[in-house]
OpenMM code with the backbone's topology and positions (N, CA, C; nanometers):
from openmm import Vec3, app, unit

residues = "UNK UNK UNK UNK UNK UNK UNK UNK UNK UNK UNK UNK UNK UNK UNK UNK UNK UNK UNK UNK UNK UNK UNK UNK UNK UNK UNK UNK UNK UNK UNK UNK UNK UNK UNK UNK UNK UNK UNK UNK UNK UNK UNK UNK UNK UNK UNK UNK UNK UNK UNK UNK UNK UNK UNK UNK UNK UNK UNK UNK UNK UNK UNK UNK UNK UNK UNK UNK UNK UNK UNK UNK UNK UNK UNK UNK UNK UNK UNK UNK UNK UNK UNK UNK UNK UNK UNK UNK UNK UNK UNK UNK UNK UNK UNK UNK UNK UNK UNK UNK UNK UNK UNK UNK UNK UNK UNK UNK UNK UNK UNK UNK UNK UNK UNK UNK UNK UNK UNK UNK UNK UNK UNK UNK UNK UNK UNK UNK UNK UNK UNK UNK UNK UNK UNK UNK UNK UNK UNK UNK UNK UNK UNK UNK UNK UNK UNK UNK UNK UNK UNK UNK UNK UNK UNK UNK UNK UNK UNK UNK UNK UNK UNK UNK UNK UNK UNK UNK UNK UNK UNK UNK UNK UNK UNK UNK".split()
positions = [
    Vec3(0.8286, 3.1931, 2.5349),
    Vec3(0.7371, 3.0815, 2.5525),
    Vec3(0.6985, 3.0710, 2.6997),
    Vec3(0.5366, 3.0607, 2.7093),
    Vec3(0.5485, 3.0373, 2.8405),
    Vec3(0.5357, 2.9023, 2.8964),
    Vec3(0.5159, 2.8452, 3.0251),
    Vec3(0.4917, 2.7145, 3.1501),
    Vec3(0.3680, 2.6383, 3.0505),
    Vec3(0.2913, 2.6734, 2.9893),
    Vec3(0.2276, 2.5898, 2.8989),
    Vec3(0.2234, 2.5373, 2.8262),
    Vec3(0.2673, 2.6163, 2.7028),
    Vec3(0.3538, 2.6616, 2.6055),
    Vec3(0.4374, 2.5404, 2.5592),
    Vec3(0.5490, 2.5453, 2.7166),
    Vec3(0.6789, 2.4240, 2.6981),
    Vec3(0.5998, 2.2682, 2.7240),
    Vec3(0.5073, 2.3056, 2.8065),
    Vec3(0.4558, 2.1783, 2.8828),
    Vec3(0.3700, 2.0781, 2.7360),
    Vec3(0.3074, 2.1796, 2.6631),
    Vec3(0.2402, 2.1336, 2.5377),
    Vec3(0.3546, 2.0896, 2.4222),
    Vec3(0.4393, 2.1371, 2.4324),
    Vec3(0.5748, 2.0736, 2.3468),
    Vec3(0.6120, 1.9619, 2.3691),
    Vec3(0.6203, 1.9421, 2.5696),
    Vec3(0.6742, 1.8026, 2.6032),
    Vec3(0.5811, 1.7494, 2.6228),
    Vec3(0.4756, 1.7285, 2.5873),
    Vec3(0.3541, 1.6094, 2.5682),
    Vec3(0.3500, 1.5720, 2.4757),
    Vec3(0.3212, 1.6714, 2.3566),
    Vec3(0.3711, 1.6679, 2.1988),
    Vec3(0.4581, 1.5478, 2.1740),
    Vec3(0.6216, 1.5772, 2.1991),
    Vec3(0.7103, 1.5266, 2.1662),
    Vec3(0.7141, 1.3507, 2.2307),
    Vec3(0.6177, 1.3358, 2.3940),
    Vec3(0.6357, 1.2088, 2.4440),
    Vec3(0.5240, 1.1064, 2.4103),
    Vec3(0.4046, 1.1910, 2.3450),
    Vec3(0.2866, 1.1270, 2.2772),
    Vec3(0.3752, 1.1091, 2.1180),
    Vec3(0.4127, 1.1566, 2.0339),
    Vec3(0.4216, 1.1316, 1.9268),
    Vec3(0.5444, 1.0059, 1.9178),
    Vec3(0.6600, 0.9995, 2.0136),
    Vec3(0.7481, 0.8968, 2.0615),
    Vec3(0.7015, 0.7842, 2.1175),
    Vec3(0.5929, 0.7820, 2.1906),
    Vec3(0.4987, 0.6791, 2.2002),
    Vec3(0.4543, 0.6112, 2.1120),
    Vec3(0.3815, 0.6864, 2.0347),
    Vec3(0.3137, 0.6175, 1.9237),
    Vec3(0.4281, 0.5629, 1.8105),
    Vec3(0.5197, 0.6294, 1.7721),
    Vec3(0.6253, 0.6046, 1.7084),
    Vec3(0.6968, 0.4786, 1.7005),
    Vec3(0.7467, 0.4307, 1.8328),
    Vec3(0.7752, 0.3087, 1.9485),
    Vec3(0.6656, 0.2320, 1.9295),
    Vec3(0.5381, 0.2216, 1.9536),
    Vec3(0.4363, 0.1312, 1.9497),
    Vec3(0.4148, 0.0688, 1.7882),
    Vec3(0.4103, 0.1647, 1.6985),
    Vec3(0.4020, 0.1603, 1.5206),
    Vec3(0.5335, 0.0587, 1.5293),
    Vec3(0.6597, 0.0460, 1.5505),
    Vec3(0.8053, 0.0327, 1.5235),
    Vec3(0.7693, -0.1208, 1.5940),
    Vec3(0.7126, -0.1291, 1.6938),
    Vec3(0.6702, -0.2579, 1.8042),
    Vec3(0.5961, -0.3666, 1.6912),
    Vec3(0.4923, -0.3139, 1.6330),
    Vec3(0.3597, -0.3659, 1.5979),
    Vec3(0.4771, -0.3966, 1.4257),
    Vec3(0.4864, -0.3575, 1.3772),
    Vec3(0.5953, -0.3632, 1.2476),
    Vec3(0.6909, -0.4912, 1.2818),
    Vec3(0.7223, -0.4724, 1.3784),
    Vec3(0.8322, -0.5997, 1.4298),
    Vec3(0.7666, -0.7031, 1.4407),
    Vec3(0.6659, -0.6884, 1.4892),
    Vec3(0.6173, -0.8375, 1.5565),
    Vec3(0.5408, -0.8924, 1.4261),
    Vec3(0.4980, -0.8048, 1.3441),
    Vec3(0.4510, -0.8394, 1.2255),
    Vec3(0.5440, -0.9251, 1.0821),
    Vec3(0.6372, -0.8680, 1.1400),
    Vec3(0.7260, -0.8782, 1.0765),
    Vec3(0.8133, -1.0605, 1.1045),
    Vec3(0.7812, -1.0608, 1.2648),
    Vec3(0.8446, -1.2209, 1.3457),
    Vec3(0.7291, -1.3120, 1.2775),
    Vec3(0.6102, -1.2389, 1.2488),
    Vec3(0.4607, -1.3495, 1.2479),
    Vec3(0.4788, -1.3855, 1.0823),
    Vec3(0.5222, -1.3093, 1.0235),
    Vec3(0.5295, -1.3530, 0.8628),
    Vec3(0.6589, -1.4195, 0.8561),
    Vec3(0.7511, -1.4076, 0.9639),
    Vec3(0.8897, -1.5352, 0.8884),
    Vec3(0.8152, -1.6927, 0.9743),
    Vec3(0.7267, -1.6430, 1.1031),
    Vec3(0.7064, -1.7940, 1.1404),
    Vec3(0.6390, -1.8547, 1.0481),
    Vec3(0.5266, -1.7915, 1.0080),
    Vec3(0.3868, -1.8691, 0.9284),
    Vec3(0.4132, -1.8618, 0.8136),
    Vec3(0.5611, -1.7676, 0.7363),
    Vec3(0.5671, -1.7846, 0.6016),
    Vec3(0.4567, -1.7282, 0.5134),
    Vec3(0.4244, -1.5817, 0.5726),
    Vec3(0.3117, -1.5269, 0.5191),
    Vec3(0.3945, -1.5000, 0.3742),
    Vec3(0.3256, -1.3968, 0.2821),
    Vec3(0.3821, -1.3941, 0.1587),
    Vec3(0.4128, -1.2521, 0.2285),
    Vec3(0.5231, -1.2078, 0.1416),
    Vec3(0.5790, -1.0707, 0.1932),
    Vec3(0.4935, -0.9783, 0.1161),
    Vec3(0.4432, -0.9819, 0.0553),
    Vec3(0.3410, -0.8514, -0.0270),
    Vec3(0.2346, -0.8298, 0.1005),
    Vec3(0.1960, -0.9575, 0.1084),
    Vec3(0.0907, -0.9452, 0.2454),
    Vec3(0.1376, -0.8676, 0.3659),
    Vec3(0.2702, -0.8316, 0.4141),
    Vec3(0.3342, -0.8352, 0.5304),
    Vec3(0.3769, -0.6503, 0.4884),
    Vec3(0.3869, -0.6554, 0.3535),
    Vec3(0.4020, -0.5060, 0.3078),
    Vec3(0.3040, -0.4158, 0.3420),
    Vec3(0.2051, -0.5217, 0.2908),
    Vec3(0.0401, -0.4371, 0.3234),
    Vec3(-0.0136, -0.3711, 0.4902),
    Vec3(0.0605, -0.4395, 0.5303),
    Vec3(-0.0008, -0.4748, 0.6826),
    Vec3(0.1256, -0.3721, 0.7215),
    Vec3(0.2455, -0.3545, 0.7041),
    Vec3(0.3118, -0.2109, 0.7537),
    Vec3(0.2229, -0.0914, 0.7102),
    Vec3(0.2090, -0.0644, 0.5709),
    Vec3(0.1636, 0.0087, 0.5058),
    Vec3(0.0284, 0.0585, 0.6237),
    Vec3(-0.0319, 0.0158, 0.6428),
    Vec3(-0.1553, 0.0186, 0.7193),
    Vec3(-0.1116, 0.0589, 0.8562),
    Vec3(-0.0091, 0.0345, 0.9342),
    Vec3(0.0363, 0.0760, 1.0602),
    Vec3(0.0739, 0.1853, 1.0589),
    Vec3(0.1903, 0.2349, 0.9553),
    Vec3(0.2095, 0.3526, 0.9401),
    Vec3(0.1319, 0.4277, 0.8753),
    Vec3(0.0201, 0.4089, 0.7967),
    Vec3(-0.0672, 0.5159, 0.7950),
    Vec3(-0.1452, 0.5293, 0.9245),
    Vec3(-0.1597, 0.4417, 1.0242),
    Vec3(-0.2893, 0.4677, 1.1439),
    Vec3(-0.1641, 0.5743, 1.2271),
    Vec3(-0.0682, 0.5119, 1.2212),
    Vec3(-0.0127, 0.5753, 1.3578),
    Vec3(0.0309, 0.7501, 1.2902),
    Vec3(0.0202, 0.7548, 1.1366),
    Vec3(0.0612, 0.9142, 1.1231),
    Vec3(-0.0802, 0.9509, 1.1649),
    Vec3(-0.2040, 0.9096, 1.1635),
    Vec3(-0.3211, 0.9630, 1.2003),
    Vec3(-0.3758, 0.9863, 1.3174),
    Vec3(-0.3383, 0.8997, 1.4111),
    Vec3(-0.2801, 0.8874, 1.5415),
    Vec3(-0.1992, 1.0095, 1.6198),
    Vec3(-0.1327, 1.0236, 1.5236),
    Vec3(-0.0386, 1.1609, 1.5423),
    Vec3(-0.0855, 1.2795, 1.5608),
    Vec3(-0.1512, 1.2734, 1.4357),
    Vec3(-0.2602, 1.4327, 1.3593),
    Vec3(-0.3070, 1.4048, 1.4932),
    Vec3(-0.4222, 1.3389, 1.5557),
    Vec3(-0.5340, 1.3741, 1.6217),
    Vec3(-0.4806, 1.4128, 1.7462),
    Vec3(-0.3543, 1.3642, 1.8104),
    Vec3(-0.3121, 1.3577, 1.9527),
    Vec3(-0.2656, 1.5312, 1.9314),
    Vec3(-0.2154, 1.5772, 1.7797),
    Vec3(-0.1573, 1.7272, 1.7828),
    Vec3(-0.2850, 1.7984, 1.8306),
    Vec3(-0.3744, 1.7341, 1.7681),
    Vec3(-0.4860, 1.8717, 1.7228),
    Vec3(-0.5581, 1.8824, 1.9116),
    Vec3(-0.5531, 1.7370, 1.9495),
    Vec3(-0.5802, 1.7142, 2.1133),
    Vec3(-0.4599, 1.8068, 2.2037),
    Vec3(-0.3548, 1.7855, 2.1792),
    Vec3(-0.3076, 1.8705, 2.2896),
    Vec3(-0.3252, 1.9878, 2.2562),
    Vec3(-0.2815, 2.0852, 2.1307),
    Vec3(-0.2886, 2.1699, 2.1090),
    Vec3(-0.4355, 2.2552, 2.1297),
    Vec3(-0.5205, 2.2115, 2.1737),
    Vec3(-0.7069, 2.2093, 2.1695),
    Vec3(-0.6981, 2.3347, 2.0394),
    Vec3(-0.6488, 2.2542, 1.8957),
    Vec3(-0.7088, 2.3194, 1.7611),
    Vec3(-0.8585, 2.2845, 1.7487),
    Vec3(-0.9453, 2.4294, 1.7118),
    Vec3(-1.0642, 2.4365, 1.6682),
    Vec3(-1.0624, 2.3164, 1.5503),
    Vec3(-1.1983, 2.2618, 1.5969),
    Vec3(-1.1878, 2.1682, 1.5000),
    Vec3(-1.2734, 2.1900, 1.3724),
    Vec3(-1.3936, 2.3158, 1.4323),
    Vec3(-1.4339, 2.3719, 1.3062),
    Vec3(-1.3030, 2.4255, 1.1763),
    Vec3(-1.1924, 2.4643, 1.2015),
    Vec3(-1.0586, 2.4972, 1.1469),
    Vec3(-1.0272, 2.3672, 1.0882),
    Vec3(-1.0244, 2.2790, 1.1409),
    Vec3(-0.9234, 2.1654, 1.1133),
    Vec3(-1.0589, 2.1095, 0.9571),
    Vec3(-1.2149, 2.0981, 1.0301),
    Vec3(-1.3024, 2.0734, 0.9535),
    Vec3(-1.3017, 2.1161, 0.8029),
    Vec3(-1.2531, 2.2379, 0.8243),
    Vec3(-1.2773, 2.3545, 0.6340),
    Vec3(-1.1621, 2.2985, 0.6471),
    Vec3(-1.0597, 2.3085, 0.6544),
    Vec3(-0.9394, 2.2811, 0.5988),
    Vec3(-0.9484, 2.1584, 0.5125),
    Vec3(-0.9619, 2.0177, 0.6023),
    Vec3(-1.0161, 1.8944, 0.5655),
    Vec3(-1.1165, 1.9108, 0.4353),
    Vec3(-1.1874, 1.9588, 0.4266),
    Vec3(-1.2973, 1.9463, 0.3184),
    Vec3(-1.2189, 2.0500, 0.1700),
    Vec3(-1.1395, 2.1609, 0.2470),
    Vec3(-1.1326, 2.2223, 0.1114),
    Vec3(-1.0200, 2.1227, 0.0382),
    Vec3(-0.9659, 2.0410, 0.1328),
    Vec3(-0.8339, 1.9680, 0.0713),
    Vec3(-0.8927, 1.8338, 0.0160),
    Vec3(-1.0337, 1.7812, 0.0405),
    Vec3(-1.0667, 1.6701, -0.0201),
    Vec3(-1.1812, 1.7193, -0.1481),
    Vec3(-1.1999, 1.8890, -0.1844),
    Vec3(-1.2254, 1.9007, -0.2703),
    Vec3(-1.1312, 1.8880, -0.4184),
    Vec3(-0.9865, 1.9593, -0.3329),
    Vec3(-0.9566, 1.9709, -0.4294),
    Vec3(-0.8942, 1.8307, -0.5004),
    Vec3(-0.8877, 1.7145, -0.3759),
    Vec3(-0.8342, 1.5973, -0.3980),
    Vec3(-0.9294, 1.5056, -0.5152),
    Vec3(-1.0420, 1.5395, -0.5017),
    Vec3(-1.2097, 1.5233, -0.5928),
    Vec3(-1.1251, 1.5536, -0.7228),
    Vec3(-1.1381, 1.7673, -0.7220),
    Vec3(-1.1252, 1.7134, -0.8775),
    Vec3(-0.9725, 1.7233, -0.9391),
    Vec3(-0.9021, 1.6733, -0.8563),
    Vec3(-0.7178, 1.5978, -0.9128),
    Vec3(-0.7801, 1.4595, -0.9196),
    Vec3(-0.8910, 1.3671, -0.8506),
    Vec3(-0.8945, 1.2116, -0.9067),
    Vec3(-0.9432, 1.2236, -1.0331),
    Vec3(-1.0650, 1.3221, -1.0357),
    Vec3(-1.1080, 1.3514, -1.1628),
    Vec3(-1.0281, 1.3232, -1.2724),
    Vec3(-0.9556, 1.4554, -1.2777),
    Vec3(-0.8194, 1.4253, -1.3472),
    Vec3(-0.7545, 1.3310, -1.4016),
    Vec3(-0.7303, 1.2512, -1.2832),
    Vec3(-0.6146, 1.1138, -1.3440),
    Vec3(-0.7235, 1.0244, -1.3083),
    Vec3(-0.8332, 1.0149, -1.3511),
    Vec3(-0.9339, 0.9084, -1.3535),
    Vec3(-0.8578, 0.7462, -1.3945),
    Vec3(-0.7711, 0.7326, -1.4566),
    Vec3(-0.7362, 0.5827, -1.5034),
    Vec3(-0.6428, 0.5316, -1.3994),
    Vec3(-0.5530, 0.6676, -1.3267),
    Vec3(-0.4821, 0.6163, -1.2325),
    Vec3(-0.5654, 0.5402, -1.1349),
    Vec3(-0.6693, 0.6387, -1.0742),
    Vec3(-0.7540, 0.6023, -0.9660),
    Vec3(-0.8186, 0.4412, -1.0263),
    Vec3(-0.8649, 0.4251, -1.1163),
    Vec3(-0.8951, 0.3048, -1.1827),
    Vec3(-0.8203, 0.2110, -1.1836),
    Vec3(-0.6642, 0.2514, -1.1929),
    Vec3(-0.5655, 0.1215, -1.1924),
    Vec3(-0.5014, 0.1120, -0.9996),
    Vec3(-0.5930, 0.1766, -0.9148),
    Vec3(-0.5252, 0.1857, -0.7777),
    Vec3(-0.6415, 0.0634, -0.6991),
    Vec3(-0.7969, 0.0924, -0.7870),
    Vec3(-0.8971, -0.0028, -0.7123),
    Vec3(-0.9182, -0.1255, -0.8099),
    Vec3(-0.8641, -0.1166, -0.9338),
    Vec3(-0.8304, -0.2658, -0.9565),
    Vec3(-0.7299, -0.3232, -0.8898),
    Vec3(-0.6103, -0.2638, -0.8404),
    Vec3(-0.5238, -0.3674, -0.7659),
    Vec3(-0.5795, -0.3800, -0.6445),
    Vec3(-0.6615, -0.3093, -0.5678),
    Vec3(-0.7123, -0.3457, -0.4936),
    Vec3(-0.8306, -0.4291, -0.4726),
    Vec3(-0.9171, -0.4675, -0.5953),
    Vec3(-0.9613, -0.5630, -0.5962),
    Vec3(-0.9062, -0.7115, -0.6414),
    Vec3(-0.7793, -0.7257, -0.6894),
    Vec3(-0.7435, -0.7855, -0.7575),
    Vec3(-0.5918, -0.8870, -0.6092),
    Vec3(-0.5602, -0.7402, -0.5232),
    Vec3(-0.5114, -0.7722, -0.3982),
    Vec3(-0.5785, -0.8879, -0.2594),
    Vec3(-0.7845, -0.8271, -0.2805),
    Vec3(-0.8344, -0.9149, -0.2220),
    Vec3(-0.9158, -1.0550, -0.2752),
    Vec3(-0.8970, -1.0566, -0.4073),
    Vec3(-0.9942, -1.1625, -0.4552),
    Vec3(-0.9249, -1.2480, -0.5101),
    Vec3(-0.7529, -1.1909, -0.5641),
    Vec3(-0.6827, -1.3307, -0.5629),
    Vec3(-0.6847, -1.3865, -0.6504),
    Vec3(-0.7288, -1.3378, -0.7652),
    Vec3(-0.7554, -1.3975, -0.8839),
    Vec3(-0.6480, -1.4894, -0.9538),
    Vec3(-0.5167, -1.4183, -0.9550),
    Vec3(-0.3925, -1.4892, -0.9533),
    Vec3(-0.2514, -1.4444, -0.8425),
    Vec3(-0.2007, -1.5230, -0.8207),
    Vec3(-0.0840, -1.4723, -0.6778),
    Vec3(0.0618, -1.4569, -0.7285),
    Vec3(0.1298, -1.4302, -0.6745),
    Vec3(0.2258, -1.3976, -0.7030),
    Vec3(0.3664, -1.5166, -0.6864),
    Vec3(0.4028, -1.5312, -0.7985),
    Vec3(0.4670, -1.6801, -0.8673),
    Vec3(0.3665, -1.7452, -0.9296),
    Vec3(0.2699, -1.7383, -0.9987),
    Vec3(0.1853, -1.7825, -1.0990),
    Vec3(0.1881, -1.7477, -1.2337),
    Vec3(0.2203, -1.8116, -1.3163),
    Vec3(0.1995, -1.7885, -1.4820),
    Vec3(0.1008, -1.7480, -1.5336),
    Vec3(0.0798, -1.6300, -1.5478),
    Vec3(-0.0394, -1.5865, -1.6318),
    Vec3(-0.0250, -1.5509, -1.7828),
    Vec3(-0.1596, -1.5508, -1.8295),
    Vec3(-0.1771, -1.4991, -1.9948),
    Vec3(-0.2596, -1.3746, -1.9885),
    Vec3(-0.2166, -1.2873, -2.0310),
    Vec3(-0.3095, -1.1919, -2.0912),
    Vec3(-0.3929, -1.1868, -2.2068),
    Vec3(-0.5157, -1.2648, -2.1985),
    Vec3(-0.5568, -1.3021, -2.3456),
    Vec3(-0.6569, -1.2146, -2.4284),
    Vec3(-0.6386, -1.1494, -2.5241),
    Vec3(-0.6113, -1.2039, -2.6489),
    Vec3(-0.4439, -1.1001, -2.7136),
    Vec3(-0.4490, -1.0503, -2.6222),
    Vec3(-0.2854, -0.9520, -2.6718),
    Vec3(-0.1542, -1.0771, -2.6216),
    Vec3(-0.1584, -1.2283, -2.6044),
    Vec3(-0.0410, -1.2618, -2.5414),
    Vec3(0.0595, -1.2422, -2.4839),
    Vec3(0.0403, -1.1272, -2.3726),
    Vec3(0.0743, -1.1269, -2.2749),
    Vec3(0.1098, -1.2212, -2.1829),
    Vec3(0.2506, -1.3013, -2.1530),
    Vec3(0.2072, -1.4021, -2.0723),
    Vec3(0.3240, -1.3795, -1.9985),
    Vec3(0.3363, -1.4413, -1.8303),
    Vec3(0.4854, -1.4221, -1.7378),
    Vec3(0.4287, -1.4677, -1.6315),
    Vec3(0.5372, -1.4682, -1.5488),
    Vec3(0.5152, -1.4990, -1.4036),
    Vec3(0.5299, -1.3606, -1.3366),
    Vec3(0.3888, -1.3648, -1.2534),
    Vec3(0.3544, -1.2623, -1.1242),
    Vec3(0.4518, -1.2880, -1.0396),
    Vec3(0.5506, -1.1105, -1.0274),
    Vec3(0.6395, -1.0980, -0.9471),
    Vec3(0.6327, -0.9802, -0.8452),
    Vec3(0.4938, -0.9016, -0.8969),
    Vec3(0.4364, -0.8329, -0.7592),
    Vec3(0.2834, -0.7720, -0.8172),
    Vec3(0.1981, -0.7456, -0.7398),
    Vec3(0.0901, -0.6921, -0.7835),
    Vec3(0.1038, -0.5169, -0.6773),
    Vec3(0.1583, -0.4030, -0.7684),
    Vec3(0.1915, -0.2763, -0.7026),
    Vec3(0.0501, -0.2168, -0.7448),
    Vec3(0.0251, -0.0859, -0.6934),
    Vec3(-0.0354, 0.0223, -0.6601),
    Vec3(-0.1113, 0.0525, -0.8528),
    Vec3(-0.0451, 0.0580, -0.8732),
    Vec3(-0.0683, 0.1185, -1.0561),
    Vec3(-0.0980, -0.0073, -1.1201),
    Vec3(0.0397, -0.1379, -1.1604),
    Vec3(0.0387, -0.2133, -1.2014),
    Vec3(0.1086, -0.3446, -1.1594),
    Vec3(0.1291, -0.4888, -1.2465),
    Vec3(0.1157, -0.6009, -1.1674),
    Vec3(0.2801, -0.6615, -1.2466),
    Vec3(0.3468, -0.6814, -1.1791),
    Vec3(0.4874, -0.6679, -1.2768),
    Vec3(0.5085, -0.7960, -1.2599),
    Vec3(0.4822, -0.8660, -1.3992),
    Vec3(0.5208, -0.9834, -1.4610),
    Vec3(0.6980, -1.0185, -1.5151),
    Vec3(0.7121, -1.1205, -1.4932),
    Vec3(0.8412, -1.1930, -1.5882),
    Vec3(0.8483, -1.2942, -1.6522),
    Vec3(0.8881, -1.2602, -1.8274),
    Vec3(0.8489, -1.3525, -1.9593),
    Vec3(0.9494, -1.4251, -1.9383),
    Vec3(0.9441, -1.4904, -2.0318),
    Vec3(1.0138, -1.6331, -2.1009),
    Vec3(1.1501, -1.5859, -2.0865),
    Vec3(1.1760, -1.4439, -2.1674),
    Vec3(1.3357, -1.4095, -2.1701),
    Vec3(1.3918, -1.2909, -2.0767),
    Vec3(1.3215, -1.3109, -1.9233),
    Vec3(1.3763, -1.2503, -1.8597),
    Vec3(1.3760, -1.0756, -1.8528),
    Vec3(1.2507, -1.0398, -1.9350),
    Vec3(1.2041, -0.8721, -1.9298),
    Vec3(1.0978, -0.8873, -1.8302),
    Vec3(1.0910, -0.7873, -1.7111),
    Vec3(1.0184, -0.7565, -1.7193),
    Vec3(0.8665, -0.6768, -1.7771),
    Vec3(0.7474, -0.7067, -1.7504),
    Vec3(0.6218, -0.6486, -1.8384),
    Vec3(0.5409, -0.6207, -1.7139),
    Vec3(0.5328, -0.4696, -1.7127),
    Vec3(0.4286, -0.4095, -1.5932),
    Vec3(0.2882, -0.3280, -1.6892),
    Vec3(0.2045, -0.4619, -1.6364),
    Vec3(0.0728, -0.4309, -1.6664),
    Vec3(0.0325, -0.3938, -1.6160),
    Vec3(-0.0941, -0.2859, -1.6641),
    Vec3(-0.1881, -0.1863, -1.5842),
    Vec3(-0.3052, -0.2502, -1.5210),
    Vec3(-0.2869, -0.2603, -1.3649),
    Vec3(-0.4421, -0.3603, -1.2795),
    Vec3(-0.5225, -0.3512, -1.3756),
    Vec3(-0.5922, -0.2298, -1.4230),
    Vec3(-0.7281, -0.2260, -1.4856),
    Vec3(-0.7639, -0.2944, -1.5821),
    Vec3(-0.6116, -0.3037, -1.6719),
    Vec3(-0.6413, -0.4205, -1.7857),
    Vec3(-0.6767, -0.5409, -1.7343),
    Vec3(-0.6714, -0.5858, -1.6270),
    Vec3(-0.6693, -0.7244, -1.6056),
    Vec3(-0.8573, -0.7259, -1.5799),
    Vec3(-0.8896, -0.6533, -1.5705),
    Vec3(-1.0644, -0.6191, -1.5632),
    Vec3(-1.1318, -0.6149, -1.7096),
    Vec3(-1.0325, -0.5651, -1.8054),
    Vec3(-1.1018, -0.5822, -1.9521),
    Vec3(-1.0547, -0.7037, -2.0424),
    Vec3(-0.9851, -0.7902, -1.9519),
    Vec3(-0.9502, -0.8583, -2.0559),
    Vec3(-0.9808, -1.0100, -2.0119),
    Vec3(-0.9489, -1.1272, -2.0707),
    Vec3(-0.9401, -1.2778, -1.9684),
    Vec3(-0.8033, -1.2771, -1.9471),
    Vec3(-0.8130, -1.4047, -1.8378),
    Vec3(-0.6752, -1.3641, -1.7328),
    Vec3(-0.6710, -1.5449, -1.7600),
    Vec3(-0.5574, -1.6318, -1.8224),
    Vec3(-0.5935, -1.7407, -1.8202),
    Vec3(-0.4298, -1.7708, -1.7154),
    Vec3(-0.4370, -1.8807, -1.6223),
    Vec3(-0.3117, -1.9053, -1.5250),
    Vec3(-0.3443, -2.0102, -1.5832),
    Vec3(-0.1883, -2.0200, -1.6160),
    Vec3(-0.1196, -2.0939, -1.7226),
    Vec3(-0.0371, -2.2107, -1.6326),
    Vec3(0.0240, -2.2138, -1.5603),
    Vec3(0.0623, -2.3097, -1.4037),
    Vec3(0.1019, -2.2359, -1.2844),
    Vec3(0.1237, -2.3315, -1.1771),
    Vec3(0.1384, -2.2554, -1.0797),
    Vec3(0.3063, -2.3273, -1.0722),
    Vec3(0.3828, -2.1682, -0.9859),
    Vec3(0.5289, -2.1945, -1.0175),
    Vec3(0.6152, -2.2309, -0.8741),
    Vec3(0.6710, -2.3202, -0.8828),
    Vec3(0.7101, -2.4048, -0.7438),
    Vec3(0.8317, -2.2382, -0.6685),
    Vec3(0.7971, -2.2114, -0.5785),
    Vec3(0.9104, -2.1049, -0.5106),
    Vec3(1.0215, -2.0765, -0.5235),
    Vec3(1.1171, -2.1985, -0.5728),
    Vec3(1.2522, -2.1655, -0.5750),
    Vec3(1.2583, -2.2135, -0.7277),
    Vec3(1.2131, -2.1782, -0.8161),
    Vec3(1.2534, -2.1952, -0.9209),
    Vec3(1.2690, -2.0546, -1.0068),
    Vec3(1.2683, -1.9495, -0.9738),
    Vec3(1.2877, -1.8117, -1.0078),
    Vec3(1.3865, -1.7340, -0.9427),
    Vec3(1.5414, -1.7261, -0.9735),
    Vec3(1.6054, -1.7025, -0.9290),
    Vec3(1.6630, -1.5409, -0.9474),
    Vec3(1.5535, -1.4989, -1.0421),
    Vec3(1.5466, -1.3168, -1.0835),
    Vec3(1.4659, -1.2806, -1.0055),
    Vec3(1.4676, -1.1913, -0.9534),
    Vec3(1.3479, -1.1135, -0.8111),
    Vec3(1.3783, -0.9872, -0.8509),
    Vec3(1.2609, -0.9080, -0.8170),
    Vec3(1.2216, -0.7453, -0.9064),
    Vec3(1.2898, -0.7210, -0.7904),
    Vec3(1.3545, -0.5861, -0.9164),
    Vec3(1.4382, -0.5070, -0.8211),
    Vec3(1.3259, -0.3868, -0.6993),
    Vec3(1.3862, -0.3344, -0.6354),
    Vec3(1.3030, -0.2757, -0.4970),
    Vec3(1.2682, -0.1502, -0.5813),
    Vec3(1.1602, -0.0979, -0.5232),
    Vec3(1.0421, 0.0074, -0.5490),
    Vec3(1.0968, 0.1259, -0.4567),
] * unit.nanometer
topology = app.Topology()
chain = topology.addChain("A")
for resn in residues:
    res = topology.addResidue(resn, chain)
    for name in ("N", "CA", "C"):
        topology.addAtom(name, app.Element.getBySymbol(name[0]), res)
C-alpha cells in the first residue's frame, strides 16, 4: 500500500466515525425531545429510522468522494440495481401496496395508536397497538393479537369505536 493509499483509509475511517458519532448525537437528542414532549414512540421510531438511513447515505457518498469512484460506474450500477428492484416490486406488488398504505395511513392519521377500531363489514375490531411496515397490529377483547394488512384498511370502512385512556392496556406487543 502506498502514502495515499493509507492516507485514503484514514479519512475513510475518520469521516465515516464522524458521521457515525453525529447519527448516535442526533438519535439521542431525539430521543431526550420525545421523553420531554411525550412524543408517541412510533413517531420517535420513525425519526431514527430516517437518521440512520441519511447517515448510511452520507457514508456511500463521502466513500465514493474520497475514493474519487467514477461516477459514471457508480451511475450503471445504480440503475441496473433499481431495474432489477422495478421488476422484484413488480413481483410482490401487494407488499409494495401494504408498505404505501401504512404510509399513508402513518401521515393522515386516520386512527392512532390506543384507539378502538372496527374493521367493517368482516368485524374486525381491537385496539391499535402499532401501525408496522406491512401491517397494523391490533388487540381484541380476549387478548390475541390480529395483524391486519394497511391495504385493507383502504378497501374497507374503518369505524373508531372509542378512544383508549393510556394506562389502561397493560399487554404491550412484543418487540419486532
Amino acid at each position: 500500500m502506498n502514502q495515499v493509499e493509507i492516507n485514503k483509509v484514514i479519512l475513510s475511517v475518520v469521516i465515516l466515525l464522524i458521521i457515525y458519532l453525529f447519527s448516535n448525537l442526533l438519535k439521542i437528542t431525539a430521543k431526550r425531545t420525545q421523553q420531554k414532549f411525550k412524543i408517541r414512540k412510533s413517531r420517535y421510531f420513525a425519526i431514527r429510522r430516517f437518521f440512520t438511513t441519511a447517515s448510511i447515505l452520507l457514508m456511500f457518498f463521502s466513500l465514493i468522494l474520497i475514493w474519487n469512484v467514477n461516477i459514471k460506474n457508480v451511475w450503471v450500477s445504480l440503475t441496473g440495481i433499481m431495474a432489477l428492484v422495478a421488476i422484484a416490486f413488480f413481483a410482490v406488488w401487494s407488499l409494495v401496496g401494504n408498505i404505501l398504505a401504512g404510509i399513508i395511513i402513518y401521515f393522515t392519521s386516520p386512527f392512532k395508536i390506543e384507539d378502538t377500531i372496527e374493521v367493517m363489514p368482516d368485524g374486525i375490531c381491537g385496539t391499535v397497538l402499532a401501525v408496522n411496515t406491512f401491517y397494523t397490529v391490533l388487540l381484541d377483547t380476549d387478548g390475541s393479537y390480529i395483524s391486519v394488512p394497511n391495504s385493507l384498511f383502504f378497501q374497507k370502512y374503518i369505524r373508531l369505536v372509542k378512544k383508549q385512556d393510556k394506562n389502561q392496556h397493560s399487554k404491550s406487543l412484543p418487540s419486532e
